[in-house]
N, C-alpha and C positions, 0 to 999 in steps of 0.2 A: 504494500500500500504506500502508495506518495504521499509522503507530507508536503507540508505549502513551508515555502520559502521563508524565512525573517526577512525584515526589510535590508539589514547588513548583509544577508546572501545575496541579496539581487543589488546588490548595491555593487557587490566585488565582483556577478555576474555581468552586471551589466558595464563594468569597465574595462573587463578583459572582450567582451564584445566589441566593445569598442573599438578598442585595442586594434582588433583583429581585423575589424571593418579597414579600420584606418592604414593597416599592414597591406592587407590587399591592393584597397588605391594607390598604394606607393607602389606593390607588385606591377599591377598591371600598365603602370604610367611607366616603370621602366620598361616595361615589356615592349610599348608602343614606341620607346623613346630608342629602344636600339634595333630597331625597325622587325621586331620577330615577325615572322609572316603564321606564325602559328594559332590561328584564328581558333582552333578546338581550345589550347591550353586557356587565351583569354577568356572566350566564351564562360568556361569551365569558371574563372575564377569571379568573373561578375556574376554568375549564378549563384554562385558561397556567397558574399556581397549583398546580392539582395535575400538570401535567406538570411543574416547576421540584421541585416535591416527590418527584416521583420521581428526575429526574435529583441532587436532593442525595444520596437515600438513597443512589441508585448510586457515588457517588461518596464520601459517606461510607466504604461496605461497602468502595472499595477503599482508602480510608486507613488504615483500622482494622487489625490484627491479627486474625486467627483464631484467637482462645483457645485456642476448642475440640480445633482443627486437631491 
């Protein structure tokens, strides 16, 4: 059974997220920058990119407060 996160979990989750989102963009801009013709590997890594992108929002939306609410 999964437990639910503390907010300090998702806090040090959500900055190796980060982290990582951030790593990628630096990957793939040198990729582009030393002219790789290897369109599979970049593909590949903006797909991790926007899954790391989501899993921040997710995790964002549960550190946030519900204004609305």
């Amino acid at each position: 059974m999964e437990r639910s996160l503390t907010e300090l979990e998702l806090r040090k989750k959500l900055a190796l997220l980060t982290t990582e989102h951030r790593d990628l963009d630096a990957a793939i801009e040198a990729l582009r920058a030393s002219g790789s013709t290897d369109q599979l590997q970049i593909a590949r890594l903006k797909k991790r990119k926007l899954l790391l992108r989501d899993q921040i929002a997710i995790i964002e939306d549960q550190l946030l407060p519900d204004i609305i609410a």
